[in-house]
Every structure is written in C-alpha cells, then in structure tokens.
MARLODO-180323 format. One record per residue (C-alpha): x, y, z; residue number from 1. Coordinates in Angstrom, 1 decimal. Each point is the difference from the previous one (the first is absolute). Example, Ala and Ser with C-alpha at 12.3 -4.5 7.8 and 13.67 -1.06 7.14 Angstrom:
BEGIN
<node px="12.3" py="-4.5" pz="7.8" num="1"/>
<node px="1.4" py="3.4" pz="-0.7" num="2"/>
end
This chain:
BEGIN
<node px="120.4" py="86.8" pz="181.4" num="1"/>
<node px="1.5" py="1.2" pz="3.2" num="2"/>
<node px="3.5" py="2.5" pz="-0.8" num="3"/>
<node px="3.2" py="-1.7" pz="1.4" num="4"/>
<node px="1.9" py="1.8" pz="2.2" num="5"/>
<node px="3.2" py="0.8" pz="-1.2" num="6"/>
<node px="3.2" py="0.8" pz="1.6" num="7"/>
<node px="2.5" py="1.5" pz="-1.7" num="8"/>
<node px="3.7" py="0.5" pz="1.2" num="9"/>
<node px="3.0" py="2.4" pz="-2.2" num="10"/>
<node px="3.1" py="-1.0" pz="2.4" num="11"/>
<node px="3.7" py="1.2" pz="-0.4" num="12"/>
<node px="3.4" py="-0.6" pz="2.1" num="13"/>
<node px="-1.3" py="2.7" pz="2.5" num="14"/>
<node px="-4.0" py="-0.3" pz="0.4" num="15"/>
<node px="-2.9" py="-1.3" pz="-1.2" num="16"/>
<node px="-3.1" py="1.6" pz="-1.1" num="17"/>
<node px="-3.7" py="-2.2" pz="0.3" num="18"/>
<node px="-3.6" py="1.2" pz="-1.2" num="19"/>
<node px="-2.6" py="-2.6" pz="0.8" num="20"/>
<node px="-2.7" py="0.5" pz="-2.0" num="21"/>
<node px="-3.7" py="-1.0" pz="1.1" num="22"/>
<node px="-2.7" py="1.5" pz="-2.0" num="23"/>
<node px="1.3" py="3.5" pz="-1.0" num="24"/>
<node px="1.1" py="0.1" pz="3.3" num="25"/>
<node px="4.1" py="0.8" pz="0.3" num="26"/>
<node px="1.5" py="-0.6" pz="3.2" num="27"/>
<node px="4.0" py="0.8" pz="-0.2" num="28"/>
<node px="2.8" py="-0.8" pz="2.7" num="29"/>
<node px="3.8" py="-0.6" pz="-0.7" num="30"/>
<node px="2.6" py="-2.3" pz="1.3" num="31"/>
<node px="3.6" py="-0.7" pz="0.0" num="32"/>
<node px="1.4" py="-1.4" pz="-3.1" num="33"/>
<node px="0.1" py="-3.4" pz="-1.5" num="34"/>
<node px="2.6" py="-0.3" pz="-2.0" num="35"/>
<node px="1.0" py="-3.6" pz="-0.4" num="36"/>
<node px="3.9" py="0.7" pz="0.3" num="37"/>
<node px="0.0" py="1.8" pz="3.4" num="38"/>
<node px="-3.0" py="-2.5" pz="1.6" num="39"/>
<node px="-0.4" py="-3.8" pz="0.1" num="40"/>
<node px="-3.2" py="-1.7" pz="-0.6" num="41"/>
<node px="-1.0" py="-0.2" pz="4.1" num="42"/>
<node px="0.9" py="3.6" pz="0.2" num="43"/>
<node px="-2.1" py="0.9" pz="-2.6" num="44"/>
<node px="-3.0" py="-2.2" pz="1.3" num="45"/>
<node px="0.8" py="1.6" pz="3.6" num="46"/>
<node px="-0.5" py="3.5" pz="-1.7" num="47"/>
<node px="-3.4" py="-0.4" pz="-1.6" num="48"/>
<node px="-1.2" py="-1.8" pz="3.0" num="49"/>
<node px="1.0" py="2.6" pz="2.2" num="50"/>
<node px="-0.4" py="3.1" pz="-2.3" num="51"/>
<node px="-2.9" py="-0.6" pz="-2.9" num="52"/>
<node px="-2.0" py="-2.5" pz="1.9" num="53"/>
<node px="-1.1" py="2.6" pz="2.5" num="54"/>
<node px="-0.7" py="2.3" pz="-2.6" num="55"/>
<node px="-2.7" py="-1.8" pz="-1.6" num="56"/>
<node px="-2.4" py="0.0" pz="2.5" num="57"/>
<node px="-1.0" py="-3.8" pz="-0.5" num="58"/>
<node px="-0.8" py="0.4" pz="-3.4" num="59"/>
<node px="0.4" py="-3.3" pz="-2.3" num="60"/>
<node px="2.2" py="0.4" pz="-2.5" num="61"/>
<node px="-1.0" py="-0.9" pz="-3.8" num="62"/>
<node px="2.7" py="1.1" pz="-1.9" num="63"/>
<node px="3.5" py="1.0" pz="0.8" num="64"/>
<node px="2.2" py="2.3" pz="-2.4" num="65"/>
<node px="3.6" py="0.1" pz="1.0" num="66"/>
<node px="2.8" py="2.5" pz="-1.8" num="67"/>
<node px="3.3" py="-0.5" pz="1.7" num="68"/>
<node px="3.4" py="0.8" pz="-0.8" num="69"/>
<node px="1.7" py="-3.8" pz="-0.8" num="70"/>
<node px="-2.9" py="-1.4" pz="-1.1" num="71"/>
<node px="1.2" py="-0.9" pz="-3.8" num="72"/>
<node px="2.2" py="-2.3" pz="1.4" num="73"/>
<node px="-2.3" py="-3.4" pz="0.5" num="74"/>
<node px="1.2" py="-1.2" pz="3.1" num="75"/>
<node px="-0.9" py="3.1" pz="1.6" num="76"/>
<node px="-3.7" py="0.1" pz="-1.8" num="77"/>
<node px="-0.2" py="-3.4" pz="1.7" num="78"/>
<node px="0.9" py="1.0" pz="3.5" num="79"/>
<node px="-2.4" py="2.8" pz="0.0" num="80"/>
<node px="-2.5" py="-2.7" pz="-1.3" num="81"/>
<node px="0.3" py="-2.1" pz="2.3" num="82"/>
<node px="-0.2" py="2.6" pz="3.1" num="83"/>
<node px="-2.7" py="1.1" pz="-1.4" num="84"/>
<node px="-2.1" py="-3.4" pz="0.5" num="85"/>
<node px="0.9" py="-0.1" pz="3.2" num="86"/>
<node px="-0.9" py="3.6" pz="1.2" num="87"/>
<node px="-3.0" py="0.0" pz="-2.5" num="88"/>
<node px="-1.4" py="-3.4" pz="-0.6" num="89"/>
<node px="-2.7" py="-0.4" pz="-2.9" num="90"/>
<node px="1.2" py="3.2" pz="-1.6" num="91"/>
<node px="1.2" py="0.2" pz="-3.7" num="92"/>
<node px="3.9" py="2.0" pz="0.3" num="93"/>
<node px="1.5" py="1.3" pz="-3.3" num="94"/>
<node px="3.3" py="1.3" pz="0.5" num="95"/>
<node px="2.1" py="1.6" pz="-2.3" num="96"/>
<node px="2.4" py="2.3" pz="0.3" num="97"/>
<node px="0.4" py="3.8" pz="0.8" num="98"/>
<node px="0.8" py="1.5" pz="-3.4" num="99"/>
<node px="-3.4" py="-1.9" pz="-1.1" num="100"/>
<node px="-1.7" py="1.9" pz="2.0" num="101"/>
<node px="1.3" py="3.3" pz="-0.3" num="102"/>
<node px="-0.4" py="-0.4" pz="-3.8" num="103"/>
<node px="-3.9" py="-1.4" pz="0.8" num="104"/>
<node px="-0.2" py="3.2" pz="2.4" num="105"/>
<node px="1.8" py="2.6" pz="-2.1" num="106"/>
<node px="-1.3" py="-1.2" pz="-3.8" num="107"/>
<node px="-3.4" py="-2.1" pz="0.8" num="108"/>
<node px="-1.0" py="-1.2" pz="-3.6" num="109"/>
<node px="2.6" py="2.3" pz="-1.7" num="110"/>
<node px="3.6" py="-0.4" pz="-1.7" num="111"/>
<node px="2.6" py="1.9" pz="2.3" num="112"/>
<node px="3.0" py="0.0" pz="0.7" num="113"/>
<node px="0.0" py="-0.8" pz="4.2" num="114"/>
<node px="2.7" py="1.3" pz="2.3" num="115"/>
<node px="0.2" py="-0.7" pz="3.7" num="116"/>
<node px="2.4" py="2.6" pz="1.7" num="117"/>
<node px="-0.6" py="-0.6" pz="4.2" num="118"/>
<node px="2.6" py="-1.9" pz="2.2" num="119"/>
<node px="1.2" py="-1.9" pz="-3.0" num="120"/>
<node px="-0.6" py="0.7" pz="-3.7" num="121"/>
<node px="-1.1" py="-2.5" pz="-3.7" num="122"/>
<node px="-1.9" py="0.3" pz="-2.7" num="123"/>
<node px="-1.8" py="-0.9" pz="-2.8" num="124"/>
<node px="-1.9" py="-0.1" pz="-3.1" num="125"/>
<node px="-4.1" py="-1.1" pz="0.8" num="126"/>
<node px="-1.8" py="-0.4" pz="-3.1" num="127"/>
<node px="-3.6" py="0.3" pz="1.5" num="128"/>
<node px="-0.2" py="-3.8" pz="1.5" num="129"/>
<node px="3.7" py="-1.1" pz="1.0" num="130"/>
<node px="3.4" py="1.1" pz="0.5" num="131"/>
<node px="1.8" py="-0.5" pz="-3.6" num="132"/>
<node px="3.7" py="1.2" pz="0.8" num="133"/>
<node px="1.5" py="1.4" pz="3.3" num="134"/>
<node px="3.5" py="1.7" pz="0.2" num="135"/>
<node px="2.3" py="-3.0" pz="2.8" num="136"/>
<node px="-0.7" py="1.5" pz="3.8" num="137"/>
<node px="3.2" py="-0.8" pz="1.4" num="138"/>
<node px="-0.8" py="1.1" pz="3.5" num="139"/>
<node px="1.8" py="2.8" pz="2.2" num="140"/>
<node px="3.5" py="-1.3" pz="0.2" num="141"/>
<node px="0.6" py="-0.3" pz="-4.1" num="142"/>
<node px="-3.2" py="2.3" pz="-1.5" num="143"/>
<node px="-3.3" py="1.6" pz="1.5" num="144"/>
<node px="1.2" py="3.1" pz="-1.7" num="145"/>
<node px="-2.0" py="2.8" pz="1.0" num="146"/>
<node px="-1.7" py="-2.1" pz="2.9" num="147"/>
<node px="0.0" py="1.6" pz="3.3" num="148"/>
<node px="2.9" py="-2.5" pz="1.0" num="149"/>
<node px="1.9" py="1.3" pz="-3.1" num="150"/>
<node px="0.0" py="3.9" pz="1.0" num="151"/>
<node px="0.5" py="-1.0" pz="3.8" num="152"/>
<node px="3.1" py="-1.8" pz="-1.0" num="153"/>
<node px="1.0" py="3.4" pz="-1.7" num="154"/>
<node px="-0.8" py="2.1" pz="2.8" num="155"/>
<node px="2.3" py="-2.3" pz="2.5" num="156"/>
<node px="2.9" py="-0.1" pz="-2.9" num="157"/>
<node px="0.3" py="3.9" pz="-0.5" num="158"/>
<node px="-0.5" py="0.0" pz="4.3" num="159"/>
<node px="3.1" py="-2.8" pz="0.0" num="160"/>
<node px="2.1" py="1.2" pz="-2.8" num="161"/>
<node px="-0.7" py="3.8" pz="1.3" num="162"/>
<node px="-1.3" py="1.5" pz="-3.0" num="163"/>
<node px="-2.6" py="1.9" pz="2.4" num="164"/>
<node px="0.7" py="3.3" pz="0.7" num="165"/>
<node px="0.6" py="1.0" pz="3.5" num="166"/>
<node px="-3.8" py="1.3" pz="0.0" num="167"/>
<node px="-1.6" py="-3.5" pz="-1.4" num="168"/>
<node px="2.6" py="-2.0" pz="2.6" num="169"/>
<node px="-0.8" py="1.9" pz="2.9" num="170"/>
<node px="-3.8" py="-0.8" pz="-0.7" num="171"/>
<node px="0.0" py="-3.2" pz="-0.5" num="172"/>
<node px="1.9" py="-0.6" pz="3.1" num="173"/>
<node px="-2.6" py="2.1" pz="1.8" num="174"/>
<node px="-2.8" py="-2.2" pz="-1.8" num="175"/>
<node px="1.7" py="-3.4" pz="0.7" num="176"/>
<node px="2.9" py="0.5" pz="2.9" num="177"/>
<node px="1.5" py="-3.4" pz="-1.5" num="178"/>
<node px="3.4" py="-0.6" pz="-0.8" num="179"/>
<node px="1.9" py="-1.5" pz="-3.0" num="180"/>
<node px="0.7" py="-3.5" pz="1.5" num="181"/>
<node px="-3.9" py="-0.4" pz="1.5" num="182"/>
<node px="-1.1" py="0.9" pz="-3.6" num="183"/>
<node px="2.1" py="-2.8" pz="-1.5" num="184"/>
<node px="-1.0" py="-2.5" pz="2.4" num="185"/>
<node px="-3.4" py="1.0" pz="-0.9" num="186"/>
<node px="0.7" py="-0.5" pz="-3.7" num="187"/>
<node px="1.7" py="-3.1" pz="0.2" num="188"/>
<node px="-0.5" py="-1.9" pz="3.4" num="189"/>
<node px="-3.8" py="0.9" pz="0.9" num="190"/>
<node px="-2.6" py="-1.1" pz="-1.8" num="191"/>
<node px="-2.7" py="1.7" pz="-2.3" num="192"/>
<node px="3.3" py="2.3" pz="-1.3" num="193"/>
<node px="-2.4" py="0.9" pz="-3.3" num="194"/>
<node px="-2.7" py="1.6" pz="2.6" num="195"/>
<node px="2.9" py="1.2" pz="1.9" num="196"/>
<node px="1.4" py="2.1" pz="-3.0" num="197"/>
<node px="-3.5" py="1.3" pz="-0.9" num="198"/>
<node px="-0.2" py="1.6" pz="3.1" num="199"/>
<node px="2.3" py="2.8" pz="-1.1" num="200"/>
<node px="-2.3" py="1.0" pz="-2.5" num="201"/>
<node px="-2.0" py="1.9" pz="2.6" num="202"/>
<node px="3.6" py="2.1" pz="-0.1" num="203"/>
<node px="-0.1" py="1.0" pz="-4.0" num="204"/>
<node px="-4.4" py="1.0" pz="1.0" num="205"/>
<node px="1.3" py="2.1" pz="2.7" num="206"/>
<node px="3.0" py="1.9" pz="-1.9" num="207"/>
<node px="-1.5" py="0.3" pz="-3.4" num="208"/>
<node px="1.4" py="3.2" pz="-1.9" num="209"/>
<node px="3.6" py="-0.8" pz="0.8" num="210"/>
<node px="1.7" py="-0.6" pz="-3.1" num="211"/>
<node px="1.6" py="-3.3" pz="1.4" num="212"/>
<node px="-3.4" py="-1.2" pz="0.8" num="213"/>
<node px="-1.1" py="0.7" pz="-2.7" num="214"/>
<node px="2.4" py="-1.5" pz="-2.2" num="215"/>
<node px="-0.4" py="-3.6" pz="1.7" num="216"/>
<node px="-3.7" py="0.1" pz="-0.3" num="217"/>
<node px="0.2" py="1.1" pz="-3.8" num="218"/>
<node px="3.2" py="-2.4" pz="-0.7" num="219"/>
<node px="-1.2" py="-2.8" pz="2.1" num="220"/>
<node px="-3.8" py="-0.2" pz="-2.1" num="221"/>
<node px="2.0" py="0.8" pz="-3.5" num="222"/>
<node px="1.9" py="-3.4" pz="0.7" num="223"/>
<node px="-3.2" py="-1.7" pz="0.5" num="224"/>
<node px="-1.4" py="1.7" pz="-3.2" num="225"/>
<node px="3.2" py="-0.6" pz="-2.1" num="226"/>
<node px="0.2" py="-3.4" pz="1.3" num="227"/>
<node px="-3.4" py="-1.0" pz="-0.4" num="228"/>
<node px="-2.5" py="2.1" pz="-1.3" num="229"/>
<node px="1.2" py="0.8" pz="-3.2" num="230"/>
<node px="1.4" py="-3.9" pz="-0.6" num="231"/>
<node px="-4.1" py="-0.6" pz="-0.9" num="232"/>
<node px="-0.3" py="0.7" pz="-3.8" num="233"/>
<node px="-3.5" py="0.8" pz="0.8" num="234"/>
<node px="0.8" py="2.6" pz="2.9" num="235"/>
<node px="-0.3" py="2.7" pz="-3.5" num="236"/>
<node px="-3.4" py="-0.8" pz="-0.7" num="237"/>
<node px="-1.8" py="-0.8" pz="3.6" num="238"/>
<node px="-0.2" py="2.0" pz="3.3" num="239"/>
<node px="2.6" py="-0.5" pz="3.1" num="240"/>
<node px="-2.1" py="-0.8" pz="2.9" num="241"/>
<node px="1.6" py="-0.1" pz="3.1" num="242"/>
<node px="-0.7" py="-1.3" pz="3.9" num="243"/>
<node px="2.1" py="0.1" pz="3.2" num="244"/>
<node px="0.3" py="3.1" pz="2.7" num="245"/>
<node px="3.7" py="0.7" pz="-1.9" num="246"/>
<node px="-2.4" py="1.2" pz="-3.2" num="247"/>
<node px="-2.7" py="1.2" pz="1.4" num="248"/>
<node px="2.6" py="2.0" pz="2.5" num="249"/>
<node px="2.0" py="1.1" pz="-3.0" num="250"/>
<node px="-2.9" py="0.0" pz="-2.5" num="251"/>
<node px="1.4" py="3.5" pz="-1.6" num="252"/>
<node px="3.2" py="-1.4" pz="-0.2" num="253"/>
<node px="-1.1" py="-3.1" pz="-2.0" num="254"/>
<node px="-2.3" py="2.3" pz="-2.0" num="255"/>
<node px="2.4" py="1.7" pz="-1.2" num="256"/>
<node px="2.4" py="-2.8" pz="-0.9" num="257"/>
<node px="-2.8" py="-1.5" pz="-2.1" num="258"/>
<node px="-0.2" py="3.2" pz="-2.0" num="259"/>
<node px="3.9" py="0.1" pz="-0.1" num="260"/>
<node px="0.4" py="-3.4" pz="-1.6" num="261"/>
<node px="-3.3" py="1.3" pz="-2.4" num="262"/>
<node px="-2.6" py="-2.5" pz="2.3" num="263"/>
<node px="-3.6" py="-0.1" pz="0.7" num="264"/>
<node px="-0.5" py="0.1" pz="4.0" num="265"/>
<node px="-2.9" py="-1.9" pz="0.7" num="266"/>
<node px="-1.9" py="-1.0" pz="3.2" num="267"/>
<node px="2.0" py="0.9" pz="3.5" num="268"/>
<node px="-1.1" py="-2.0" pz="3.2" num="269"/>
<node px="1.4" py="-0.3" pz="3.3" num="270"/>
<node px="-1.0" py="-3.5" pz="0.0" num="271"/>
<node px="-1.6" py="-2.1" pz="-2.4" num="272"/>
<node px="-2.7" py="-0.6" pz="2.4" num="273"/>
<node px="-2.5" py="2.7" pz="-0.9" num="274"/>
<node px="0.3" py="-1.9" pz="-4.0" num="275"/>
<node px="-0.3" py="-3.4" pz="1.5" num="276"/>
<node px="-3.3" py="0.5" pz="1.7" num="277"/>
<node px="-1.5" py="1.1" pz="-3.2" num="278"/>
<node px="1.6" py="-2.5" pz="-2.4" num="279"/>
<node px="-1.6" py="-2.7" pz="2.6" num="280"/>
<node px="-3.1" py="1.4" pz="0.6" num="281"/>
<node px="-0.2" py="0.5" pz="-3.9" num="282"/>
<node px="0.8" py="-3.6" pz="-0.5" num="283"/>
end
C-alpha cells in the first residue's frame, strides 16, 4: 500500500503554518492567515492558490488536515470544504477547528487540559480523543484574555490614559512615532485591529524588567488563568499545556502562575505544529 501524502495546515487570525507530509519526508512553509471572519471564500481560495500551491511541488494531495480558528462554527467548516475541492480535487479534507488541534498537538493520546495563548486565546479540556469542555472564546473586543491582542490593548491604554512613565512614553514613541488619533483609527477604522494590538507586544519583549511591564504581562495571563484555567474541575488533577508565541514568549511567567494557583505545567509549544506531525504520522 502506497503512504498518502498528507498535508496538514494549524492556521490562526495572523498566519498559517503547513507540513506536507510524503514518506517521512517534512517539507514546511507558512502563509498568511485564514481565518474565516477577516477572509471570504474566493479570498481564501486565491490564497492557497497563490501561496500553498507552489509550495507543494506538484505533489498530489491524499489527505488534507485543516485547524483553523472559526472552524466549529459549520458554515465556516463548509467553506473551507468546499475550497478545498476546488484547489485540491480527489483529496479527502477534514477540518476542524484550531483548539482541536492544539489539544491533538499538545496532549496526543493524553487527558490535558489545552490552552492556546498567541494572537487570540481558548481552551479546553481533551480527554485523549475529543474536546469535552472549552471555557467561551469571546474574541479580542469582549475576552482573549491573555492573548497577544489582550496585553497590546493594555500597552496602548496605560500609553492613552498616561500611566507610562516619562521613560516608557518616550520609548514607545521612539519605537512607534504614531500618534493618539492614528492609533485609534487603527483600532477602530482599519482592519485586522486584533493583529494590530498584538503588535505592541514586541514593546512589553523589549522593556521587560520594568515593573509596569511587568505587571501587564503578569495581570493580563492571571486574567486568562482566573478566567479560564481554573473554571475546569479537572485543571487539579491534569497538566496545563499551553501553545501560542505569548506562552512560549512568557513561558516563566505562565510557569509560575501554574505553581501559584497549585497547577501542573505541562507541555510548552510555540505552535502546535511540531505535536501535529507526530499525532498524524502516529495515526
């Protein structure tokens, strides 16, 4: 029997990551995201024709595995479906949603407790097959706590309200020579405002050791634990994995917060990527 070749995508709001596997072979490339609420159906199509197609180097596509932030909701499972006949005829496309596969990346055949903290932020409780309970994501304007969007939102309020001191305000003008009308127009006219507020996360990595920072990195991921984390009455008993670049970033901060709410950490990825190649290969 001949191995399908496999192509596997994890996508969020800002990019997406893709491993097509052929053999043991591993050939990975990313793109921009695909999230269904900031592009349409020929946008989408336009993007893996123009982005993953070349990629592949004319290799047939078997099997497709697609993660994507907005794909529990069914219509949106059903748009990627479809674009996914048309860019890839004859191949089989399961699509499922992004906490799936961080839990499938982060847990594999194991109970955990799954927790993506990147450009957004969810979730859940995995018992070793399927997702059993996940905490509501609300998305950047009413939750996301702890997300990158979340603390970005925090570094423009304490930059707008002038809570910075004159040594934090004076460099992050010299990082970002904006002003206070361009940022809200960013926020609130321009779109992508969530990957817009992330951005200013690249201010808390450069400042770290300030007290300021460093009470809206430790504030901002103790709302997502208090929030979240500690709503699963199994958080006690399993470990607290955790994906996205704000955990991996702030790992030490998250560590600790596990151990200050009496938590296991578990597993800490940048992506869920690395997990998802051998959960599939496994499988």
């Amino acid at each position: 029997m001949i191995p399908s070749i496999k192509l596997i995508a994890d996508s969020g709001s800002t990019k997406t990551e893709w491993c097509l596997i052929k053999n043991k072979a591993k050939t990975l490339f990313t793109t921009q995201g695909l999230s269904p609420y900031f592009v349409n159906e020929a946008q989408a199509e336009q993007i893996l024709s123009n982005e993953v197609i070349p990629m592949l180097k004319r290799n047939k596509i078997d099997e497709i595995f697609f993660y994507g932030t907005g794909c529990k909701n069914p219509a949106n499972i059903q748009m990627f479906k479809k674009v996914f006949k048309k860019v890839f005829p004859g191949a089989k496309a399961t699509v499922d949603n992004d906490l799936s596969g961080a839990a499938k990346g982060l847990c594999g055949d194991e109970k955990g407790i799954a927790c993506i903290l990147g450009t957004g932020s969810n979730s859940c409780f995995y018992n070793g097959k399927k997702i059993v309970r996940n905490s509501p994501g609300l998305g950047f304007i009413l939750g996301d706590e702890g997300s990158g969007a979340y603390l970005g939102k925090k570094v423009i309020q304490h930059y707008l309200y002038r809570i910075f001191d004159n040594e934090l305000r004076e460099k992050f003008d010299a990082a970002f020579q904006t002003s206070d009308n361009e940022i809200l127009e960013s926020v609130y006219k321009k779109p992508l405002p969530n990957r817009y507020l992330a951005s200013f996360v690249a201010f808390l990595v450069k400042n770290r050791g300030h007290y300021m920072i460093e009470n809206i990195i430790e504030d901002g991921l103790n709302d997502f634990f208090f929030t979240h984390v500690i709503s699963y009455k199994e958080s006690p008993k399993l470990p607290i994995h955790f994906t996205g670049g704000i955990a991996y970033g702030f790992r030490e901060v998250v560590e600790q917060l596990c151990l200050n709410y009496d938590l296991q950490p578990g597993n800490f990825l940048r992506t869920p990527m690395e997990g998802l190649i051998k959960y599939h290969q496994k499988k």
